[in-house]
N, C-alpha and C positions, 0 to 999 in steps of 0.2 A: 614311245621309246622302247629300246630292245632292250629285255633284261640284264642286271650288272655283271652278269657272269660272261655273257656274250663278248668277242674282243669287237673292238671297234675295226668292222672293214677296210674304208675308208684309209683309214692309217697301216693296216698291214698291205694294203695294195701299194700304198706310196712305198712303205718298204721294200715291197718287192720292185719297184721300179727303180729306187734309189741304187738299190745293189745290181742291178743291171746293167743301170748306168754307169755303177764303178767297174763292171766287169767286160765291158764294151769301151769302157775311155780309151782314146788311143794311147799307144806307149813310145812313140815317136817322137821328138824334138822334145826333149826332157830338162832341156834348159828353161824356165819358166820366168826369166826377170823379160822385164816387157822395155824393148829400149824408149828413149828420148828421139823425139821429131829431129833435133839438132842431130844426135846420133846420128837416123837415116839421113839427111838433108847433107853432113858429112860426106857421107861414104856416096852418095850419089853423086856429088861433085868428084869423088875421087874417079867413078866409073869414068864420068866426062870426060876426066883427063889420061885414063888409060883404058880407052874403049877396051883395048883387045885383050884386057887380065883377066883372065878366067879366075883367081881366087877376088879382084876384089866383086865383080859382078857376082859370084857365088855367095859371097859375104854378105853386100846389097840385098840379095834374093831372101837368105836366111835373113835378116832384119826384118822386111817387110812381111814374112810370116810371121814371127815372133809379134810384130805390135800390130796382128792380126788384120792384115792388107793381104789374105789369100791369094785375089787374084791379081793383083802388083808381083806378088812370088812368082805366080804362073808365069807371068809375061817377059819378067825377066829371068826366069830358069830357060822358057822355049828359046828367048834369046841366044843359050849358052850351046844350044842343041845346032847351032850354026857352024860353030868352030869342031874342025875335023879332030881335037884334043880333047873334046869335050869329055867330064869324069862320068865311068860309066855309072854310077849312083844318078844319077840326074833324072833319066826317067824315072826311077824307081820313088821320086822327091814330087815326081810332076803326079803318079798316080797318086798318090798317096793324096796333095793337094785337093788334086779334082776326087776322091773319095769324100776328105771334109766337105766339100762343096756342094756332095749327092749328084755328081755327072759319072757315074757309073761306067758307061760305055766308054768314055773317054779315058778312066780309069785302069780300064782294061786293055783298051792298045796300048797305053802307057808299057801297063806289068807284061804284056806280050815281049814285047820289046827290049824291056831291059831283059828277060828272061833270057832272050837270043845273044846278048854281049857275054860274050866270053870275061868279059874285065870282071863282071861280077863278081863279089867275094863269097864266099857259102854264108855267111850273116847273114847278107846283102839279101841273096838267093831266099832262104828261108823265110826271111821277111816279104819278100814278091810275091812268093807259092803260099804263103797264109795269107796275104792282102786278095790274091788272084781269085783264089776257091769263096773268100765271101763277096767277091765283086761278081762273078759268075752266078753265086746265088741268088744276089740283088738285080741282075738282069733280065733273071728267070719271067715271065707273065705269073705263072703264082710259085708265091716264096711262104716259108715255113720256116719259124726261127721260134726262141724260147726259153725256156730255162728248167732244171727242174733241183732241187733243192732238198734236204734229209735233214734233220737237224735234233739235237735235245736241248730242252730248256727246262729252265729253274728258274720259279718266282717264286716270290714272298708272300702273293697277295693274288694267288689268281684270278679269286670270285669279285672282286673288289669289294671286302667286307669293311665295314667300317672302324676305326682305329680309337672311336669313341667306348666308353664302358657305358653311357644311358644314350636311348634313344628315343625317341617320339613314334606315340600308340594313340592312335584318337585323339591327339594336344596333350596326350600325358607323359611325363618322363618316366621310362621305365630300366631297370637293368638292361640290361643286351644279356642273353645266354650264352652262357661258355662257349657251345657249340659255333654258333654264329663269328668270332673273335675272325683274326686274320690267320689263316694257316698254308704254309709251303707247301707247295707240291713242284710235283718235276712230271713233264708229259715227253712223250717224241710226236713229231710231225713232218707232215711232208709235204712239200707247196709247189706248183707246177703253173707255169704260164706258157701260152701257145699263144703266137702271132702268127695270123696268115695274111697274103695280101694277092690280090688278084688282078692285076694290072689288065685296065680295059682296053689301052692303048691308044688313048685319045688327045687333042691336041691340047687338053687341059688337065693333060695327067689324071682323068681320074681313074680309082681301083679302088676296092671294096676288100675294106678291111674289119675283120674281125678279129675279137682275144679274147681270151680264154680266161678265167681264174680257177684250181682248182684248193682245197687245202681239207688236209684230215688230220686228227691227232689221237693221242690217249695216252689219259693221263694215268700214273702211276699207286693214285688212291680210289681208283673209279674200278669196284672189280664186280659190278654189275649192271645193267639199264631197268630199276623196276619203275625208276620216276615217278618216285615217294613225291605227296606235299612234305614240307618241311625238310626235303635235304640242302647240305649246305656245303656240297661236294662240285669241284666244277666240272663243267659239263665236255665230252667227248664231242667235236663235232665235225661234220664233214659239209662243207661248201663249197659251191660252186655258182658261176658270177662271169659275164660275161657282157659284151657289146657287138653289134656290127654296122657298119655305115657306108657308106659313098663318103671317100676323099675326092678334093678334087680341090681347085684351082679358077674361083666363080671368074677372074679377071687375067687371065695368062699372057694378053699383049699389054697393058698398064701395070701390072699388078704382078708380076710373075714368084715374089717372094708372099704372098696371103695364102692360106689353106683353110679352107671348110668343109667340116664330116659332120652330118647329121647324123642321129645313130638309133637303134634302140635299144634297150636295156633289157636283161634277164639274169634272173639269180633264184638260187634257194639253201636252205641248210636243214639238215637235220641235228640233231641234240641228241646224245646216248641212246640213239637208233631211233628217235622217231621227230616225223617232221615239226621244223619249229618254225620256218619263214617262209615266204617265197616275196618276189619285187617283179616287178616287171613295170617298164613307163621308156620313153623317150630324152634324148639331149641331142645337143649342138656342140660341135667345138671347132674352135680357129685358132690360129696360130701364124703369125708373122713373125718372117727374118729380119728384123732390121738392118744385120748387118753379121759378116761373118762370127762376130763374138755373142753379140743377142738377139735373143730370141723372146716373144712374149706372143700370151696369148687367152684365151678364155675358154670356159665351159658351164653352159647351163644344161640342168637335167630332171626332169620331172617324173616322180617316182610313185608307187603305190605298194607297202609292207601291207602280209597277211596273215599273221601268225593263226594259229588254228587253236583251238578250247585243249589244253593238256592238264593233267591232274598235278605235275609239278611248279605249276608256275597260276598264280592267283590272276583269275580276267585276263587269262592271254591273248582273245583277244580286242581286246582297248588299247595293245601296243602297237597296233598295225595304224593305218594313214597314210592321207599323202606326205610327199615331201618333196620337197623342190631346192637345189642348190644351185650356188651361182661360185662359181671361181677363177680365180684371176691369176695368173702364172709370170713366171718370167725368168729365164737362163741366162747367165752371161759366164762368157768363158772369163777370170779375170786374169789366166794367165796359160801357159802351156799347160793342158792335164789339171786344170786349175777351172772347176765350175761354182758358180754360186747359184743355187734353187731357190725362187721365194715362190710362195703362195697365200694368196688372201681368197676365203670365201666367207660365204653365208647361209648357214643351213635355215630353214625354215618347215621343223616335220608339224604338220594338222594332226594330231592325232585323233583315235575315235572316240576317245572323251577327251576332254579338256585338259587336262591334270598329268596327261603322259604328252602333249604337244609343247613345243618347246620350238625358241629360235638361240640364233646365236651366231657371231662371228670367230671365223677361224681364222690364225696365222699359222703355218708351217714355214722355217728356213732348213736348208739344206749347203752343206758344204763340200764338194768331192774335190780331193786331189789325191796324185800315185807320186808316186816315189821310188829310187832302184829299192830292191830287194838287200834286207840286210844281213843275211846268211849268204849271196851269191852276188855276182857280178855279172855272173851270163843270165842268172833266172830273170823271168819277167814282172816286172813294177807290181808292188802292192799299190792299193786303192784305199783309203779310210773315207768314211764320212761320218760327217758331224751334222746330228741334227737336232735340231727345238723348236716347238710347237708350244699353240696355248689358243684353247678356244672358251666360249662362254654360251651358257643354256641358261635360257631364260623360261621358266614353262608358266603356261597360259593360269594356271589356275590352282589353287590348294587341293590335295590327294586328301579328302575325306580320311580314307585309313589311319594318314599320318597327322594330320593337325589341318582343323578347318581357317585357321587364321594366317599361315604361313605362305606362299608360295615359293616354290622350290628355286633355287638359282647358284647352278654349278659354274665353278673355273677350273679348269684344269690345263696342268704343265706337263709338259714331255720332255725329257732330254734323252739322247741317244747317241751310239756309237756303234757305226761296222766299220767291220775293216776284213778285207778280202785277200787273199792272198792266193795267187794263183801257182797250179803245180804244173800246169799246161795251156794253152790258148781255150782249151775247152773245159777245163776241171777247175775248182779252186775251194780253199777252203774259205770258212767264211766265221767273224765271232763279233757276236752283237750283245751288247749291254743298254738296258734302257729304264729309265727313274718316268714314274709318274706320280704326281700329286695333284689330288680332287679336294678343292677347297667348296664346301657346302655350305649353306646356311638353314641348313638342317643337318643334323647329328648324323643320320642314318644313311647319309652320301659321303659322308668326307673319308678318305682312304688314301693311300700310297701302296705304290707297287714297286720290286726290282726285281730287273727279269734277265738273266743270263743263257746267251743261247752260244752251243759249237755246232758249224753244220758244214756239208760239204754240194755244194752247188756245182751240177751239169749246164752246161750252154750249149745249146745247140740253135 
């Protein structure tokens, strides 16, 4: 197991995905109640009986989007594209469509097109010329996308010390020293993600993709690297972490909604300038559409941590091992701009003795939805999410140091909050709040954390 000063990767990667996901949510059909079957089945009959109305067919159209029948929308918006009256927003409804849908090219004659109708309104317009420039980058054989993020935070509890006054020394109870207690600090940081994708043009869509993790910080009470034993200071660190695979599409005449990317894995970090980790290992991931609203899918990954002998850190390395995860995922839009995230896994690390090895199951839920802006009316939709976690460590064997009779066995709780607020399609700020609680059954793990971050996130 990595030392308790270390943040949990793992979890600031899904953060950084969560908030990407709220900064990429589309801002489009912002009505979010999901009609009634009867509703559509109504208004369907009404088309029947007045084939030639362009508002109730338009109405129709918008329904079938809403209770997420994309391509029902499609077929009855191309419908409307018949009649020489037809509203020039239409294309601009039909790219937009086939962008949810990832038919990209389609997308793009669409936005061509409306772009040439004079009816357009400069809203209208503006919204085609930013759909257009990321549909054109999506077409691209290799694309580059991203984000890159600045921020300062303030916890309570960085090192994750423990909030007990006696701990466990050899099976004996002993004071905790002052020093060791829980104490605030405030660091800045900077976190960068890079996606590339390299479209091989094949008739199973595949393209080789890789990402990027980067992240560095310093903190505000760190104003040296001597990497004393006994310091009780958190640590500066810079990491970096990344993947690359073949996407691809194993069954594209049966199966044309399954994806699978084999990958393999690399990562390393340093600690108050000098090196503390490295991973390298392999995984697999897939990922089925269901259906325009859900999506689910899995990832297994087999890994190897190698922490190297450092004078600040006692047996560093006995924290290294394999480790192998298994995760279970699953998206469902449950409404316009309205996503639900769930994840189930299972971590399972070997470590190089006994006593830092450890398994345990993880849940992760996530909530995103946007909203208008509540300062403006023209500006673009805030994003909040809501998120909660809770996993369990189970470790293989009693830690000699701390009690030969005990084996160690953590729970811990997450709750969270960002919320994003954008100043432009590519800028936005960003403020995140997050509670943890480590319930041990040893003394010398149980802690809580609250961590307050303001930052201002690039997208590119």
């Amino acid at each position: 197991m990595m030392d308790k000063k270390t943040p949990v990767l793992n979890k600031r990667m899904t953060a950084l995905a969560v908030c990407l996901s709220a900064l990429t949510a589309p801002t489009w059909a912002q009505n979010a109640s999901v009609p009634s079957q009867s509703e559509v089945d109504q208004v369907f009959r009404e088309v029947i009986a007045n084939p030639s109305s362009i508002d109730i067919r338009t109405k129709y159209a918008s329904l079938l989007v809403r209770s997420g029948n994309y391509e029902g929308g499609i077929a009855a918006l191309e419908g409307l594209l018949l009649a020489p009256d037809a509203p020039a927003n239409i294309r601009l409804e039909l790219a937009v469509l086939y962008y949810r849908l990832g038919s990209y090219a389609m997308a793009e004659t669409y936005l061509r097109d409306a772009l040439a109708d004079p009816r357009l309104d400069a809203k209208q317009k503006d919204e085609a010329q930013s759909l257009l420039r990321d549909v054109v980058a999506r077409n691209k054989p290799s694309r580059f996308s991203g984000m890159v993020m600045l921020g300062v935070r303030s916890q309570t509890n960085p090192t994750g010390a423990t909030d007990n006054s006696t701990v466990l020394s050899q099976g004996l109870s002993v004071p905790r020293g002052a020093d060791f207690a829980p104490k605030s600090d405030t660091d800045v940081h900077a976190w960068a993600l890079l996606d590339h994708v390299y479209d091989l043009e094949k008739q199973n869509e595949a393209a080789i993709t890789t990402t990027l993790m980067g992240y560095a910080n310093h903190y505000s009470s760190v104003s040296s690297y001597s990497n004393q034993a006994g310091s009780t200071k958190p640590y500066d660190l810079t990491v970096l972490a990344g993947s690359t695979g073949l996407r691809f599409k194993p069954a594209p005449e049966t199966q044309q909604e399954w994806t699978l990317r084999p990958h393999l894995l690399f990562g390393g970090a340093t600690a108050n300038g000098s090196s503390y980790f490295t991973t390298g290992g392999w995984g697999v991931s897939t990922d089925y559409r269901m259906s325009e609203r859900l999506t689910y899918g899995g990832t297994y990954e087999n890994s190897r941590l190698t922490f190297p002998t450092r004078d600040d850190i006692a047996n560093s390395p006995s924290l290294g091992g394999s480790r192998q995860v298994l995760r279970l995922n699953a998206t469902m839009e449950t409404g316009a701009n309205r996503f639900l995230m769930s994840e189930f896994g299972y971590v399972d690390h070997d470590g190089n003795v006994s006593y830092t090895g450890y398994r345990g199951p993880e849940l992760r839920l996530s909530y995103i939805f946007s909203y208008p802006s509540p300062f403006s009316a023209t500006a673009l939709p805030w994003a909040t999410t809501l998120m909660g976690s809770a996993l369990r460590r189970d470790y293989r064997s009693p830690d000699p140091a701390v009690s030969l009779l005990t084996t160690r066995q953590d729970t811990e709780w997450r709750l969270g909050l960002i919320n994003v607020a954008p100043m432009s399609r590519d800028l936005a700020v960003q403020f995140q709040l997050e509670y943890t609680n480590t319930n041990s059954n040893i003394p010398n793990y149980s802690s809580t954390n609250t961590s307050g971050t303001l930052g201002v996130i690039w997208k590119y």
